[in-house]
N, C-alpha and C positions, 0 to 999 in steps of 0.2 A: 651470583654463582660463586664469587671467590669469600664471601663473607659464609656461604655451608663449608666450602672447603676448607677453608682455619678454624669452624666449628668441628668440622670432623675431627679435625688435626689434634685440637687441644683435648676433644674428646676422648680418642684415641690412646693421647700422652699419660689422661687421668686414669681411663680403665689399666693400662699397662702397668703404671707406677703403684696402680692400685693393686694389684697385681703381685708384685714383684716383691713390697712390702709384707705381702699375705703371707707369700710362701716361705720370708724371712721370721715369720712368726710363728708357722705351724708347717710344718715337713709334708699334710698331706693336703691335695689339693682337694676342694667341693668339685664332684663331676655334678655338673647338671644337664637336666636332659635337653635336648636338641631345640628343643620350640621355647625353650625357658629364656630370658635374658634378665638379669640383674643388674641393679643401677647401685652406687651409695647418695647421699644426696647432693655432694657436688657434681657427678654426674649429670644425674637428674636437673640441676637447675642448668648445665653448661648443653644440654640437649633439650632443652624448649619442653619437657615434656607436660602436658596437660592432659587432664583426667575428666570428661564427660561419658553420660550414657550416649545408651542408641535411642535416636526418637523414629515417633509416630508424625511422617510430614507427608504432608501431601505436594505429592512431585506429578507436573504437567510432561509427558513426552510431547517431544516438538519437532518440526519441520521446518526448519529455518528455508526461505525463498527472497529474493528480490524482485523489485518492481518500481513502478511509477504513481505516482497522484494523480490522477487526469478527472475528467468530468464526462458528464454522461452525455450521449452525442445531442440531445435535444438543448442541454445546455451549454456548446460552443458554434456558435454561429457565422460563417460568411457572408460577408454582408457585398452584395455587387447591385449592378440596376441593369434594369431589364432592352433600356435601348443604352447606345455610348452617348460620353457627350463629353465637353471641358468641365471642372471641376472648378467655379465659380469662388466658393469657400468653404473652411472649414474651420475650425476652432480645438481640435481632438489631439492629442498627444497617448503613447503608450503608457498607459495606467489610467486614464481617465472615466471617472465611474461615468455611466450612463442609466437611464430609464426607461422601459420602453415606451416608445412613440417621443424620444425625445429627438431633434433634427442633426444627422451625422455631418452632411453635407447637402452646398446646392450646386445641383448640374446645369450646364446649358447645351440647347444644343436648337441650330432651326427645324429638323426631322419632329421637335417637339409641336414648332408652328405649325409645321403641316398635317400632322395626325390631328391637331384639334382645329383644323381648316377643314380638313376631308371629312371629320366628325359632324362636323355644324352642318356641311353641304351636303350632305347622307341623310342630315334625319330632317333636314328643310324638303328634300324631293321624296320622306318617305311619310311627311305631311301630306304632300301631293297627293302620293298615289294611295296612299288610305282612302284621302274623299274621292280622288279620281274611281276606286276601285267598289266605295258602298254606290255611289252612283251608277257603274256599269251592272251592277249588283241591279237595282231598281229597276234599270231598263231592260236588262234581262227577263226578272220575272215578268215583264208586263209585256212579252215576246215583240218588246221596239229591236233590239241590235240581235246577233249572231251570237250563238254560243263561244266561238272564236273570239269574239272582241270580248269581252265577258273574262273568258279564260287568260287572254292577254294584259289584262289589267289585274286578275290577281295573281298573276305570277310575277309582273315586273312590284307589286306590293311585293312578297312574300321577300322576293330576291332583295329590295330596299333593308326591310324590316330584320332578316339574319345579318346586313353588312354594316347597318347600324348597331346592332347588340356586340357583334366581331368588335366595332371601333371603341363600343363602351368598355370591353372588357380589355381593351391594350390600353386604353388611358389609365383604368386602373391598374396596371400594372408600375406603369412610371407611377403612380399617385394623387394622378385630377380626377377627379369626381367629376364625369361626364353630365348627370342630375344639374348641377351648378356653374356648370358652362355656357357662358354668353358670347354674342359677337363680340364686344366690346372689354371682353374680360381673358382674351387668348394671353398665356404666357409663353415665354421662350425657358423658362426654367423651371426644372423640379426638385423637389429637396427628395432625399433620404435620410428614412429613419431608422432610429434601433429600434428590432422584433421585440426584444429581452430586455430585461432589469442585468446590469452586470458591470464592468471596467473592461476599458479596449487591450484587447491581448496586444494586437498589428498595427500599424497605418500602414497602407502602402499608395497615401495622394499626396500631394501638395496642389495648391493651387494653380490653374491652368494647364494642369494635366491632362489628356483626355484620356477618358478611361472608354473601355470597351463590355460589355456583356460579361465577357467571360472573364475578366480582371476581378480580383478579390481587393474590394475596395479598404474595407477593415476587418477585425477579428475580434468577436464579444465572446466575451466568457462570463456566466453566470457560477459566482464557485461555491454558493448554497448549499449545493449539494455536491458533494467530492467522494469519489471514490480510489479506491486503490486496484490497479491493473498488473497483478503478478505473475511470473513467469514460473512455471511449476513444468518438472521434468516429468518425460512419461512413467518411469518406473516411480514414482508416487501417485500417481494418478486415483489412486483403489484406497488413497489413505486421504483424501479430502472431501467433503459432500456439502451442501447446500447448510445454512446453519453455524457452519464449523466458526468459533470466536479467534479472532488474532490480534494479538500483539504487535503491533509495529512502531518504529523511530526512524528519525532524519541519521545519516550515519553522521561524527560528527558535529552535532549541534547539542549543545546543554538542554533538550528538551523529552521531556519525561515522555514515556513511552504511554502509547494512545490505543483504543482496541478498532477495530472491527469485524463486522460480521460478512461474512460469505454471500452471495444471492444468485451467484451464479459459476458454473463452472464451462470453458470451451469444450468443445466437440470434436476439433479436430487439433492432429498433428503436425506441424512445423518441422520443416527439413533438419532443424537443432534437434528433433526429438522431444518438444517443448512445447505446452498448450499453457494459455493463459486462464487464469481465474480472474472475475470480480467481485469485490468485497463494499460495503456500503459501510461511511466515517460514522461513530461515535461521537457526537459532543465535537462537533471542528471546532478549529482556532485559528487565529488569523497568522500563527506562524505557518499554516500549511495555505503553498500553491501549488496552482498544476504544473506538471513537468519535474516537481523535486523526486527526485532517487530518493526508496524508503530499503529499510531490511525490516522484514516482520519473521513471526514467528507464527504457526498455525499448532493449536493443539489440537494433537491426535487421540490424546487419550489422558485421565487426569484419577490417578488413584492414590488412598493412605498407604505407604509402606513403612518398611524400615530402612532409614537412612541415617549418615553421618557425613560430617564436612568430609569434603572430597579427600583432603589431605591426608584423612586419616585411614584410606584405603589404600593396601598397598600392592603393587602385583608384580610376583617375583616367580622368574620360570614358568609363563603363563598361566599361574595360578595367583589367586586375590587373600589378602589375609588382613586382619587387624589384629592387634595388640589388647591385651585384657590385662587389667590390674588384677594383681593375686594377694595383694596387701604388701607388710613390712615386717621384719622380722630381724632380729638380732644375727651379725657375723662377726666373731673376732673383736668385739666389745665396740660393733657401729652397726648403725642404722641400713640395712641394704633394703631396696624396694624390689618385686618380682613381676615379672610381665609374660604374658603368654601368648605366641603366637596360633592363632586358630585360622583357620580356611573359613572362607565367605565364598559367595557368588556377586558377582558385581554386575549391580542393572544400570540406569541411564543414569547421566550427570546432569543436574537442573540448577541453576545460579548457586555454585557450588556445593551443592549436596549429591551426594550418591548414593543410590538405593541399594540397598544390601539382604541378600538373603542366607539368614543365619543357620547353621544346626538347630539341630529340634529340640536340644536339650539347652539349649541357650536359655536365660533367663534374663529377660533385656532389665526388670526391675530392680535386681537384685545384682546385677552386674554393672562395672565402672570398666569405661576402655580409653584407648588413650585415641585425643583429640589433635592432638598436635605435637607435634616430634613424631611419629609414628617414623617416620624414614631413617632419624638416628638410631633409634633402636633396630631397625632391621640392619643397618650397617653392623653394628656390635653385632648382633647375633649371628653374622655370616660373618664375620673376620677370624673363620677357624677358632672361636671359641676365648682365644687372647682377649677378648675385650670384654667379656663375658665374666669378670672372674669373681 
């Protein structure tokens, strides 16, 4: 700020002197018109000014939102067991890749002993009454016993045979394979494993701990596939849809910005006035994990127009103007340059470029504007004309 302020100054000093010396050489002064502004070339070089066309760019309008990197709910997983018990061992630390069906932990617990106690003695009595039951079967038909005994034998079958299938199905849940279960082979412990391929988000054991049911033993995350979970205000809601491409970065972090695509939009509104999108990663890298804060950008719309660097749009009394070179021409035996101020429309600003809509009689090919200094020159031309001279 104070390095334009001593530009203006000396700026200033030169058009004034420049100025002053004129009128000591000639009695009548040049009036020029209102939008005109003249340089000589120390001017010119003491106010930056640089001389480009308008181009042909194609400018993205955007929607700047925030959000998170998260993963998709099938790929972050809870991992608990299904009865409690002490927690035997473990070998696991946060960060440690895992494979599924590799062993998390082993539990212990006697509730173990007894479910494959009660298992064994279920399906030895439903041995029994199977044969007890084709037997009463036999003597039924050949009308020896009672319809009653008959019927009494395949109910206490039927009743055995569901409370055996009951016990196979809670063993596999802890993890024995009831098929392979012998007397002589009951264990008092069960391991857990990982469902998923992935690296432990949590622990939350140590050894001899007893965990319970409802206790979340670890946290696997699979990050394969990552997505981004952005917070989008209601009044945009009508300017995003399925498809839409984004640009996003770590805020930050020296890491070049990364795209993704849209695949889903929420339904519903948050008391902030705020529904969430999600977008599916391009090309991951192993700088991105779940939980990093992202800033993206969503494009809304992507057209050729005509733009120039930002800098050289200028807006003064709510109206937009650039500067046109009008060539050079002899004053007072020096070189003076001419510049013209014309009115523009000014559209959106995209990594420094601003879209501009010109008059009709504009000829972008055939015309030179200025690129930079545009702002000294508007000073000069509004200092009541003294600087103009």
């Amino acid at each position: 700020m104070k390095k334009n302020i001593f530009i203006l100054i000396m700026l200033s000093s030169l058009l004034i002197n420049s100025c002053k010396n004129k009128q000591n050489v000639s009695s009548k002064k040049e009036v020029l018109a209102q939008n005109i502004v003249e340089m000589n070339d120390d001017q010119l070089k003491m106010a930056g000014i640089e001389i480009g066309q308008v181009m042909n760019k194609v400018l993205s309008n955007v929607l700047k939102v925030n959000g998170l990197v998260n993963v998709v709910p099938q790929n972050l997983v809870s991992v608990s067991v299904n009865m409690g018990g002490f927690v035997k061992s473990t070998e696991l630390i946060q960060g440690s890749p895992v494979k599924k069906g590799q062993v998390l932990a082993v539990i212990e617990n006697l509730d173990f002993i007894e479910l494959q106690q009660n298992y064994l003695e279920n399906k030895s009595r439903l041995e029994y009454a199977e044969t007890d039951f084709n037997r009463q079967k036999d003597l039924y038909t050949e009308n020896v016993i009672s319809a009653k005994s008959y019927q009494l034998a395949f109910s206490e079958y039927k009743i055995l045979k569901s409370k055996v299938y009951a016990l196979e199905q809670k063993l596999a849940l802890i993890g024995i394979e009831a098929k392979e279960l012998k007397e002589d082979k009951i264990s008092r412990s069960v391991i857990v494993v990982s469902p998923i391929n992935g690296f432990i988000k949590t622990v939350n054991v140590n050894i001899g701990k007893f965990v319970n049911p409802t206790d979340v033993m670890f946290e696997i995350i699979n990050n394969q596939k990552l997505i981004l979970e952005l917070v989008l205000f209601e009044k945009d809601i009508d300017k995003v849809f399925i498809g839409q491409k984004i640009q996003f970065s770590l805020p930050d972090k020296e890491v070049k910005e990364q795209t993704a695509v849209i695949y889903q939009v929420g339904k519903s509104i948050s008391d902030e006035n705020t529904l969430k999108i999600f977008a599916s990663i391009d090309n991951e890298n192993n700088n991105l994990l779940p939980g990093m804060y992202v800033n993206a950008k969503i494009e809304i719309s992507e057209n050729t127009t005509t733009a120039l660097p930002y800098e050289a749009v200028l807006t003064f009394d709510d109206k937009d103007y650039i500067f046109v070179y009008k060539g050079r021409r002899k004053e007072d035996k020096k070189e003076v340059t001419d510049f013209l101020m014309i009115e523009v429309k000014k559209g959106i600003t995209v990594d420094g470029y601003t879209e501009i809509i010109l008059p009709k009689d504009f000829d972008i090919k055939k015309s030179n504007v200025v690129i930079k200094g545009a702002y000294n020159l508007l000073s000069a031309l509004k200092n009541g004309g003294e600087m103009a001279c």
